[in-house]
C-alpha positions, 0 to 999 in steps of 0.5 A: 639369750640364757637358757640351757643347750638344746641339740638342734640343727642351724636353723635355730642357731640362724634365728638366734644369730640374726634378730628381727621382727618377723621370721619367715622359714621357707623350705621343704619337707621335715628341714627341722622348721617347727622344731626350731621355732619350738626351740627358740620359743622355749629359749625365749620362755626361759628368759621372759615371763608374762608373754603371750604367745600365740600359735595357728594353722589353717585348722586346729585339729590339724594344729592338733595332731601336728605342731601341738604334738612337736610342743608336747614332745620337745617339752617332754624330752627337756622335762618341762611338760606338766600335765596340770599345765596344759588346759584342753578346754581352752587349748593353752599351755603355761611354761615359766609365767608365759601362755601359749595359745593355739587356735585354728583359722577357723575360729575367727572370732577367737582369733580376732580377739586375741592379743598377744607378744608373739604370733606363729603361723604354721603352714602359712601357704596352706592346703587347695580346696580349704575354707580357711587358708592363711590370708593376708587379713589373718596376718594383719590381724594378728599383727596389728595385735602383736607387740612384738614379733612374728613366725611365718613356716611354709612349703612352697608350694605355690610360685605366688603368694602374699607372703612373698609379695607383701612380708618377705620383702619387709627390711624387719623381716628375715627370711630362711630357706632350708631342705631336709640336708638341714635336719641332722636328726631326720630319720633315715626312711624319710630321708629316702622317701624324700630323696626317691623324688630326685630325678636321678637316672635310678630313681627314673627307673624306678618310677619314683622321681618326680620334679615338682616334689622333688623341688617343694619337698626335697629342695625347698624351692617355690613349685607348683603342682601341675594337674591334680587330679581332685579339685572339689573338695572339702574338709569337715569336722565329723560325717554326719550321723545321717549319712549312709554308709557306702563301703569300707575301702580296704588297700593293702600294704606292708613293708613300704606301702601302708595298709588303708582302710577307710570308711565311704559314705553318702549323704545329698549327694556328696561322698563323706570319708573318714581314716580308719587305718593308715599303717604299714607293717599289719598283717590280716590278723592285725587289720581284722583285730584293729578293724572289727570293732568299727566295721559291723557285721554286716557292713560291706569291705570292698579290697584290692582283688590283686590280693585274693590270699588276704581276702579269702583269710579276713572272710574266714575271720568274720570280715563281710568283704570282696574284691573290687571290680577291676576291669580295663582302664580301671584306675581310670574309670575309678577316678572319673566316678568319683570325679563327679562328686564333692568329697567331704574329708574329715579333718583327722584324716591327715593321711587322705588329706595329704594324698589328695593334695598331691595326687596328680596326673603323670606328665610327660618329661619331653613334651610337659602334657599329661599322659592321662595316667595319674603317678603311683604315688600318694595313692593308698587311701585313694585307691580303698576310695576307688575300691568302692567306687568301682563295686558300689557308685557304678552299679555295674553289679549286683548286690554280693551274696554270702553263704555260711562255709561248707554250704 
């Protein structure tokens, strides 16, 4: 195949080199899959016109906010974006004579009115707890629609699935596997975050390996994550104008943790969250400038109580907030309150998400049952969450009363 030389990693090269129908690219965390089936597609833009392509996820605002984002960027840094291009309405891009299409699994009636020359589906083994994981169907579908061929990308983090059972063992299909040593191009943070999962005698002692990420997300192997914690769970557009507003959740980070602010509400006896910030590096002046036009004046911030310095210095700018309740055990306690409900996560909160997929309870390496603590990872937005379990589901305490400084 023609087309000029793109700076990619042997993923792409493999794809090139080996063709059949279907490609399946199984592997762990940031090991270049999306960018180079981006690449190759672009590559395949240049030396057809007229083809249809279409690509999916179990959502298209997680479509959206992940792969769209990679496509703009790549065609971008080759120059080939045209704004005038792109039609939002209709979520498709034109790129020499050819359409790409990206839709969501939960648009069904869009996506079963598709044809197309090329199909991709992006997190083919998707998240627990949603409505509208890839299944079988949705690949035979799309299949029997499709002249030509097929893209499949995974983590694998199940050990079953019908994609290993029905289209990997397919002779027109050609499988991949792939870690982040794949990526040349990943940045030197994520590669340590990834590689702190490693059961290495250091990172035992630093409380940071973990062997079941440390196979799906470092390795690339098929894992199954054992004991998470929150299983009831959904995801949802917006939270609804009626809901009533519990708290904010405020976690604070810095350098390595990031700062998490989310919004609790309550309605039918669910709890509703939405991401407000999810960032490391901000300072308290930071987080009340990003903050103080969603949080209203009189709306409570329930934070971490290990950090009184931050909260006294918010209350001086104007921030209605306290510390959480810690008591005994309160990671714990915190955990079982918000067991009882069903929590609704709005779909851009792609941070939340990601934490509750793999926020799970520690187990012991030597006897493989859980110690009943969850691990220190993947926590922060949960913790703000927590945060406002402990002061407002509980009703351990009364209401917090303020009074004007210098009273």
């Amino acid at each position: 195949m023609t087309g000029q030389e793109l700076e990619h990693s042997g993923l792409l090269t493999e794809i090139l080199d080996n063709k059949q129908k279907g490609y399946i690219l199984e592997g762990g965390s940031r090991s270049s899959k999306t960018w180079s089936i981006i690449q190759y597609l672009m590559l395949y833009c240049q030396a057809e016109t007229g083809k249809e392509i279409t690509i999916c996820r179990d959502r298209l605002t997680w479509l959206k906010l992940t792969v769209l984002r990679d496509f703009k960027e790549i065609l971008i840094k080759l120059g080939w974006w045209i704004d005038k291009d792109f039609n939002q309405s209709e979520m498709t891009y034109k790129l020499f004579g050819n359409r790409f299409t990206f839709v969501g699994l939960d648009e069904p009636a869009k996506l079963h009115g598709l044809t197309q020359d090329v199909f991709w589906i992006n997190e083919a083994i998707g998240t627990p707890g949603s409505a509208y994981n890839p299944t079988l169907d949705n690949f035979d579908q799309l299949e029997m629609r499709t002249k030509e061929g097929f893209f499949l990308d995974y983590n694998p983090k199940v050990t079953e699935h019908w994609i290993y059972e029905k289209v990997q063992t397919r002779p027109d299909v050609y499988f991949i596997h792939s870690t982040q040593l794949d990526n040349p191009f990943l940045e030197q943070t994520i590669r340590e975050k990834i590689l702190s999962y490693e059961p290495t005698p250091g990172n035992v002692k630093r409380g940071t390996s973990d062997d079941i990420k440390w196979k799906i997300y470092g390795l690339g192997i098929r894992a199954q994550h054992e004991g998470v914690i929150f299983t009831n769970i959904n995801y949802v557009k917006e939270i609804p104008e009626e809901a009533t507003l519990v708290a904010f959740g405020l976690d604070f980070g810095f350098t390595n943790d990031p700062t998490s602010l989310v919004k609790v509400c309550m309605l039918s006896g669910e709890l509703w969250v939405d991401e407000i910030i999810y960032e490391t590096g901000l300072t308290n002046p930071d987080i009340y400038a990003k903050s103080k036009d969603i949080i209203g004046k009189f709306e409570d911030v329930i934070a971490d109580s290990a950090e009184p310095k931050s909260i006294k210095e918010l209350q001086m700018m104007g921030m209605r907030i306290e510390g959480a309740n810690k008591g005994p055990d309160s990671i714990r306690a915190g955990i079982d309150v918000l067991k009882r409900y069903r929590v609704n996560i709005t779909e851009r909160s792609m941070n939340i998400k990601r934490e509750y997929d793999n926020y799970c309870w520690k187990v012991n390496k030597q006897t493989q049952k859980s110690e009943g603590v969850p691990i220190d990872t993947f926590n922060h937005a949960i913790d703000a969450i927590r945060y406002v379990a402990l002061n407002r589901l509980q009703d351990v305490r009364a209401p917090m009363k303020f009074k004007a400084f210098g009273a």
